[in-house]
matplotlib code that plots the C-alpha trace (Angstrom):
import matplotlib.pyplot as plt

x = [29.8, 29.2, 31.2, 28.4, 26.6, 27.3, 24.2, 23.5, 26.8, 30.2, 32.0, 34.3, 32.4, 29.4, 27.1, 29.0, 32.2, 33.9, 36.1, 38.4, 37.6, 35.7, 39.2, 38.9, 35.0, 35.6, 38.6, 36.5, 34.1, 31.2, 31.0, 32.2, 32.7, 34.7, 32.4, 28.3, 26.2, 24.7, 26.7, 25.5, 24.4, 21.0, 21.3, 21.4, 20.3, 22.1, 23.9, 24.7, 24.3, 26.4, 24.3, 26.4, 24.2, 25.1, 21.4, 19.6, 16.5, 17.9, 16.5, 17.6, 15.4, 17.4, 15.9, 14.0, 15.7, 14.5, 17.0, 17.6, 19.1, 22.6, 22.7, 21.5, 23.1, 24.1, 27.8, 29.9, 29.8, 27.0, 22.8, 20.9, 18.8, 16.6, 17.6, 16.7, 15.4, 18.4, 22.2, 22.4, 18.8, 17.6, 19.1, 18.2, 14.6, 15.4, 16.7, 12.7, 11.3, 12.9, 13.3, 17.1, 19.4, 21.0, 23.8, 23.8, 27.3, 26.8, 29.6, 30.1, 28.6, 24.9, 22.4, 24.1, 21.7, 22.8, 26.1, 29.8, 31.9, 34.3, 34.7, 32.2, 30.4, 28.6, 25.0, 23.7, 20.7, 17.9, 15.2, 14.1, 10.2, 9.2, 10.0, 9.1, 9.9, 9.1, 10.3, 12.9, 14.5, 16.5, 13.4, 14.5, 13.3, 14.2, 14.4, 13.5, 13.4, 12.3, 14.5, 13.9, 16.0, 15.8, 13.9, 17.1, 14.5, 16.1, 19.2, 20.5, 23.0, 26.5, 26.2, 25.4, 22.0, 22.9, 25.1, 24.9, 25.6, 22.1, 21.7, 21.8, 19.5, 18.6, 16.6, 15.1, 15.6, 16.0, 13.9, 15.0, 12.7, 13.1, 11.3, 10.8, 8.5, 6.3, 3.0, 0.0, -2.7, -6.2, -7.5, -11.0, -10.9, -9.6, -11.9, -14.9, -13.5, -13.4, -16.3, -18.3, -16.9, -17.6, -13.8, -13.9, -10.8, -12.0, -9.0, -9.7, -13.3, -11.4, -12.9, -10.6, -12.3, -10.7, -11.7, -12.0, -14.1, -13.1, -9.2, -8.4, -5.9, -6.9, -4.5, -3.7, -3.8, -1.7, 1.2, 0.8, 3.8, 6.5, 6.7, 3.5, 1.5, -1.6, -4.8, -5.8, -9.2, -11.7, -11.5, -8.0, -8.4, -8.6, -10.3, -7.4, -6.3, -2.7, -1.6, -3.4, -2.6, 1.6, 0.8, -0.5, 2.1, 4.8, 3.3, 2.7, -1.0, -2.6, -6.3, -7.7, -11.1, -12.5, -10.4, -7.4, -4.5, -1.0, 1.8, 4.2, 2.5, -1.1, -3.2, -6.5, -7.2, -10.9, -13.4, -12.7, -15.3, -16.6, -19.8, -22.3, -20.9, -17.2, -16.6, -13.1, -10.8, -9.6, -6.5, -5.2, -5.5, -3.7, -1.1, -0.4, 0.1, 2.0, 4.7, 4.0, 3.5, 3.8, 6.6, 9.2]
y = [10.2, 9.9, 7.4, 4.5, 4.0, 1.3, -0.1, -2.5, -3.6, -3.8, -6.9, -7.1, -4.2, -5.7, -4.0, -2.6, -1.8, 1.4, 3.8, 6.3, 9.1, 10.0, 8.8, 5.4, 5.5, 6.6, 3.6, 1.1, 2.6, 3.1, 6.6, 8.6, 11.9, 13.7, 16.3, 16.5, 13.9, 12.3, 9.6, 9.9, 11.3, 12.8, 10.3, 7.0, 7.5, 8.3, 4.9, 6.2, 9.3, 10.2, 10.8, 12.6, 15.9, 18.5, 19.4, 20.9, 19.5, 15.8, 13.3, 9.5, 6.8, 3.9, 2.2, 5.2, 8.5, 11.5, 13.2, 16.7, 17.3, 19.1, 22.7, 25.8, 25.7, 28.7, 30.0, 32.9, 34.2, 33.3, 33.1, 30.4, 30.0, 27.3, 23.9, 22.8, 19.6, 19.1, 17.5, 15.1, 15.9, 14.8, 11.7, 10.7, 10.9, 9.1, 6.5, 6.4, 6.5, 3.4, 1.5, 1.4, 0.9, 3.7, 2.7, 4.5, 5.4, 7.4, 9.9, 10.3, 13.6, 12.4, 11.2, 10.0, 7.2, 5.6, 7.0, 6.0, 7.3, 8.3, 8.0, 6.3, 3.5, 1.3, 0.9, -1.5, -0.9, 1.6, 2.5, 5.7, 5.8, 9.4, 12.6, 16.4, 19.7, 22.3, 25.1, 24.3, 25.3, 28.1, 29.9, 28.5, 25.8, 22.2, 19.0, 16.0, 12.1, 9.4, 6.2, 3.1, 0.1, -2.4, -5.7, -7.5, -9.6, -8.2, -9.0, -5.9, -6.0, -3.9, -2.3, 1.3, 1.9, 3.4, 1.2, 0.0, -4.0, -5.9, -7.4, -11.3, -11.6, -15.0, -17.7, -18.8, -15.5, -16.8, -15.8, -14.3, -13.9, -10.9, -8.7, -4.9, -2.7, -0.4, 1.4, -1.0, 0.8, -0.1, -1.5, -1.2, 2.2, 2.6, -0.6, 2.0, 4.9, 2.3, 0.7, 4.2, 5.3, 1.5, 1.8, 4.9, 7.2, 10.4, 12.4, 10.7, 8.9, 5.5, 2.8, -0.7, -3.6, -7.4, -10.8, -10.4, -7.0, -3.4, -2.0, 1.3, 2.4, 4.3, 7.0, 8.9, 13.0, 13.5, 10.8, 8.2, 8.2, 11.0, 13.6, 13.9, 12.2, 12.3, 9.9, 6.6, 7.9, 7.8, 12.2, 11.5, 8.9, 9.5, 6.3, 6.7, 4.7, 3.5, 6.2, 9.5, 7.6, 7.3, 11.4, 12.9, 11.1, 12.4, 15.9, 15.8, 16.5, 18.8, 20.1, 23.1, 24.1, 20.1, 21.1, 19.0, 21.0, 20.0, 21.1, 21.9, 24.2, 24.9, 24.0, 22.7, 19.1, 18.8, 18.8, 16.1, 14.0, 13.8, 11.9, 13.5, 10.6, 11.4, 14.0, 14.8, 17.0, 20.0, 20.5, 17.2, 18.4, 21.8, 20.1, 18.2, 21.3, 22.7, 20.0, 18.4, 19.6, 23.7, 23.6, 21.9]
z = [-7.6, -3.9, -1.5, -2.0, 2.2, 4.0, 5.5, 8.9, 10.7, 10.1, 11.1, 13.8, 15.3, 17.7, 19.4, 22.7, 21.4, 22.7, 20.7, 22.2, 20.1, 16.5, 14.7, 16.3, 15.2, 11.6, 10.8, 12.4, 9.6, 11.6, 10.8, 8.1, 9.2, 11.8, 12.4, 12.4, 13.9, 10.5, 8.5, 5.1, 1.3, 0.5, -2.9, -0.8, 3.1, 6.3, 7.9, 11.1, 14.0, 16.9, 19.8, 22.1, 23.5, 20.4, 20.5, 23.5, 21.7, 21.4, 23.9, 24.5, 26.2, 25.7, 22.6, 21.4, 20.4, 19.6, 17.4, 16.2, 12.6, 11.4, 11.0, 12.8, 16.2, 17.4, 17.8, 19.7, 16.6, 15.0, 16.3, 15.9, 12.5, 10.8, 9.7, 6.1, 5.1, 2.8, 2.6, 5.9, 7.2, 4.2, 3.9, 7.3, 6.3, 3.3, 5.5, 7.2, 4.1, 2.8, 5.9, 5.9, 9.3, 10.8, 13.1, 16.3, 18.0, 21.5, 23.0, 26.9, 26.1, 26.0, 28.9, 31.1, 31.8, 28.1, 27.1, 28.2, 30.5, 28.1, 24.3, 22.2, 21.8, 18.9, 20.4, 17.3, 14.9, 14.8, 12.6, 11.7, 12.5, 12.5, 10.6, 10.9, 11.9, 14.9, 16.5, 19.0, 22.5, 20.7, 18.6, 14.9, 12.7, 13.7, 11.7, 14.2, 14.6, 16.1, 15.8, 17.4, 18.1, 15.8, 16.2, 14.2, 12.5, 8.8, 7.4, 5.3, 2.3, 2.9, -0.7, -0.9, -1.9, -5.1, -6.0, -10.0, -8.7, -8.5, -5.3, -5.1, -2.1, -0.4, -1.7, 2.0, 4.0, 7.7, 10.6, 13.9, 17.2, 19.4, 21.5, 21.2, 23.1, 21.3, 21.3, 21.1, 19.1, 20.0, 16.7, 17.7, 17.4, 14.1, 12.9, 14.2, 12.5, 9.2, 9.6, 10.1, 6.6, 4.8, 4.1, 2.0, 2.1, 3.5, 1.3, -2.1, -1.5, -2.7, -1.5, -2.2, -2.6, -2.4, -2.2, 1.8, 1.8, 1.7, 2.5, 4.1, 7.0, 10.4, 10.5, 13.3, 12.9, 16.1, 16.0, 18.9, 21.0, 22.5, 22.1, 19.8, 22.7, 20.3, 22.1, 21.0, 20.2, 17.8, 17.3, 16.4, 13.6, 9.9, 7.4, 4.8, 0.9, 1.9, -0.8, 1.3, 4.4, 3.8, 2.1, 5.2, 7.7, 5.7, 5.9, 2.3, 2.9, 5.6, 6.5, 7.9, 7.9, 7.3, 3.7, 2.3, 1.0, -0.7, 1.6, -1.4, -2.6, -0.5, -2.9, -2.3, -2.9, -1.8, 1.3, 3.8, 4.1, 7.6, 8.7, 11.7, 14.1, 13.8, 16.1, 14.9, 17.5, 14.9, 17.1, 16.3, 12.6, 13.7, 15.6, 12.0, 10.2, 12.1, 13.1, 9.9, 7.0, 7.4, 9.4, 6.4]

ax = plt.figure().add_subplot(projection="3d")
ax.plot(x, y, z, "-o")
ax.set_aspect("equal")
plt.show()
């Protein structure tokens, strides 16, 4: 049986703290390794990364990081080849999936702009908001990651997320304020997308009804945000059932030709349906595919 994770902070360790080296990093238990950048088990989730420049791919803005996965760098010895979706990249989209904290230690040998001078440093919570893989800088398969600072406003149990032990939780969870910049999403452009399709999922034809009308989800083909940099706009917006909607952002799902395929295994799922007024932009669905769901 695995080590159980240890999830969200560790006391006497704030946000801020420097280390000397990954010795000082791993007794203070922020991090369990010595080598590789992912803290974690496939089993329960990855609870921490060192972002310290080991990938040509990475890139740090501060309170977003994009993030490149173990595995695959090339050597002296060895070229570069594709990273899997397995062991420590696997549990750091396990950790997206379920919503878990990832704490983020950063090495002088990152940007510059947001890494010390020397040694390490604890740089607090982040969240894992986005998944997939690409081809990167050296020609081979990449697993990547967007993780965000976290807004604080949860209060995560230290148990591993495995662990046998039922959590006690809180009776009256308290409530924190805070502010966090992120990407404001027009919702008048997926309400028209919505509206256009009476809230029928274009995937599976569901169509939820409750007491305050129909329920569906505008979901973006191209993600919003870097590096995606998909468009706010109506071409770029799906009418989705929660269920087809979490399916095709986790690259589960895919189209091509106005059809819906599995990605597992390419089967095919159905037509999309697509009204005359839509005017969907294929490369976003392309761009999907191919970062998404084909690439894995």
């Amino acid at each position: 049986m695995a080590q159980d994770s240890v999830f969200g902070e560790i006391p006497g360790n704030p946000p801020g703290t420097t280390y000397a080296d990954r010795e000082a990093v791993k007794r203070a238990g922020l991090q369990r390794h010595l080598q590789g950048g992912i803290s974690g088990h496939p089993a329960q989730g990855a609870d921490a990364i060192i972002v310290s420049g080991g990938y040509v791919d990475d890139r740090d803005y501060g309170d977003r990081i994009i993030y490149t996965g173990q595995g695959g760098r090339a050597t002296a010895t060895k070229p570069a080849k594709d990273q899997e979706l397995s062991g420590n990249n696997l549990a750091l989209a396990i950790s997206g999936q379920t919503g878990l904290p990832v704490r983020v230690i950063r090495g002088a040998g990152g940007d510059a702009a947001f890494s010390p001078k020397a040694g390490y440093r604890y740089d607090g919570l982040f969240v894992v908001v986005q998944q997939w893989s690409e081809i990167g800088v050296e020609g081979k398969l990449v697993q990547r990651y967007v993780l965000e600072a976290s807004d604080g406003g949860a209060s995560w149990e230290t148990s591993g997320a495995t662990s046998s032990t039922r959590p006690v939780g809180r009776a009256a969870p308290s409530r924190s304020s805070s502010v966090v910049q992120r990407i404001v999403r027009n919702s008048v452009i997926t309400q028209w997308v919505k509206d256009l399709y009476s809230g029928t999922c274009q995937i599976c034809r569901t169509q939820l009804q409750t007491p305050v009308g129909f329920y569906s989800e505008g979901a973006h083909i191209r993600a919003l945000g870097a590096p995606h940099d998909g468009p706010d706009t109506v071409d770029n917006v799906l009418c989705l059932c929660p269920n087809d909607h979490v399916l095709f952002d986790k690259g589960a799902l895919y189209i091509a030709d106005e059809q819906v395929f599995r990605a597992a295994d390419d089967s095919l799922v159905g037509d999309l349906l697509v009204s005359k007024d839509h005017g969907i932009d294929w490369s976003h669905a392309a761009y999907h595919r191919e970062h998404f769901a084909r690439a894995h």
